[in-house]
C-alpha positions in Angstrom: -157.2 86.3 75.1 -160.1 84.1 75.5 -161.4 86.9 77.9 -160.5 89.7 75.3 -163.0 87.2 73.2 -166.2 86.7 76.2 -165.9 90.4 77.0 -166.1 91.5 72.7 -169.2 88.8 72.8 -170.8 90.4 75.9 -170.7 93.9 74.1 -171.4 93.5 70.9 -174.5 91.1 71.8 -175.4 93.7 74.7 -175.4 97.2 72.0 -177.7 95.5 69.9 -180.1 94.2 72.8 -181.3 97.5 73.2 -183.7 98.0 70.3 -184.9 94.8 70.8 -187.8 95.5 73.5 -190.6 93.8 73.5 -193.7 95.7 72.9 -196.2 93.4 72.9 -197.8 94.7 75.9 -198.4 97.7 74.6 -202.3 98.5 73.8 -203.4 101.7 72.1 -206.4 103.3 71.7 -207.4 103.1 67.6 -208.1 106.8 66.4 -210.4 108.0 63.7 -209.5 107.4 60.3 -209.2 111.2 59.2 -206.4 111.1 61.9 -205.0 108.3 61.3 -204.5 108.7 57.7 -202.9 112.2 58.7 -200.1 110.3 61.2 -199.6 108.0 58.3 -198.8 110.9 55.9 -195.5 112.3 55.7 -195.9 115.9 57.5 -193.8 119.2 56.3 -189.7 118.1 57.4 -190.9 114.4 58.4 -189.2 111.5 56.7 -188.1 107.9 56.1 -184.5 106.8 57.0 -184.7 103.3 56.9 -185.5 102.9 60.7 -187.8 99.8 61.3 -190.8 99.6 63.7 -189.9 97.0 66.5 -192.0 93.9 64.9 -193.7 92.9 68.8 -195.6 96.6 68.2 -199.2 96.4 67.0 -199.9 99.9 66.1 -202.6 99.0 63.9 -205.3 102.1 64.1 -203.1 104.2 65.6 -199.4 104.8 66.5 -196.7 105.4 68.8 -193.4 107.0 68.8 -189.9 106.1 69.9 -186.4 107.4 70.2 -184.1 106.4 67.4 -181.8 104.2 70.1 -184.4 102.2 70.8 -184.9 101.3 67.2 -183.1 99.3 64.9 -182.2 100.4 60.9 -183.1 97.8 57.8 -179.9 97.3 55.6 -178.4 100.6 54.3 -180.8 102.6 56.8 -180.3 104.4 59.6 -181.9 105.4 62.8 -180.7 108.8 64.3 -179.5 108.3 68.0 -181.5 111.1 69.0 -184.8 111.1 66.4 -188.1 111.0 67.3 -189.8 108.4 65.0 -193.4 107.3 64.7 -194.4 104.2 64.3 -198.2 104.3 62.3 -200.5 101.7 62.0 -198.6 98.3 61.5 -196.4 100.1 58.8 -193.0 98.2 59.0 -191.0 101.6 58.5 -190.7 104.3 61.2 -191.2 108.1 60.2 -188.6 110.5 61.4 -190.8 113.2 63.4 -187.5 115.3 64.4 -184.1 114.4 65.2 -182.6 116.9 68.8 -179.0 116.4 67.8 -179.7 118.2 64.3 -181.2 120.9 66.9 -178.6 121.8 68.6 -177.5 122.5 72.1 -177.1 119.0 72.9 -180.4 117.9 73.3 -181.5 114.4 73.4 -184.7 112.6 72.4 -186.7 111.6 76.1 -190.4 111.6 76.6 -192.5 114.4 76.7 -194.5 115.5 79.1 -196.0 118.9 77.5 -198.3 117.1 74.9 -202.0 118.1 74.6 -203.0 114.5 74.1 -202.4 110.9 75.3 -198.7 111.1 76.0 -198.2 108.3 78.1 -200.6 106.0 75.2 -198.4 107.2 72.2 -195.3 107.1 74.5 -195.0 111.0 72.5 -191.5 112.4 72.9 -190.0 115.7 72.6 -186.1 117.2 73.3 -184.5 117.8 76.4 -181.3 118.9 77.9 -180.2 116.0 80.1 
């Protein structure tokens, strides 16, 4: 039993480890303001789901985007396994860009490598069969 117990531990504190990276590290380039007040703005099918920015990011002046599994929700929010959210300019709530699974196919939320600008910087991410 008292195995049953370490191993419940190990898993439980393990699933919610992952949206706990540390972003401190990260710099970005700060964009102009008519562009960054455009990321800030809630585009055509973008919205809020009560996902939370990972509090080590400093996206202030700019952003960066992450999959919804690397995230973690707020009370009553939730972050969708396979969203693309975007993370703008210290805001403490992410912005759901897309979510693949509500695409279909079975497509999953990776990094992109077809953007026109800075995708390694924003960490921009797109859908993929994997």
């Amino acid at each position: 039993m008292a195995y049953l117990f370490k191993f419940v531990l190990i898993l439980v504190l393990s699933s919610g480890a992952y949206g706990n990276k540390d972003y401190s590290n990260v710099k970005l380039t700060p964009l102009a303001k008519d562009h960054l007040e455009q990321m800030s703005a809630l585009m055509s099918k973008d919205r809020y789901t009560g996902c939370l920015c990972p509090a080590s990011l400093n996206s202030k002046g700019s952003y960066y985007t992450l999959c919804g599994h690397e995230l973690n929700p707020k009370a009553g929010g939730i972050c969708a396994k396979e969203g693309s959210y975007r993370c703008v300019n210290n805001q403490p709530e992410a912005i759901l860009q897309f979510d693949c699974a509500e695409k279909g196919g079975g497509l999953s939320c990776v990094e992109s490598t077809t953007c026109v600008l800075a995708c390694k910087e924003h960490n921009v991410k797109g859908c993929k069969r994997i």
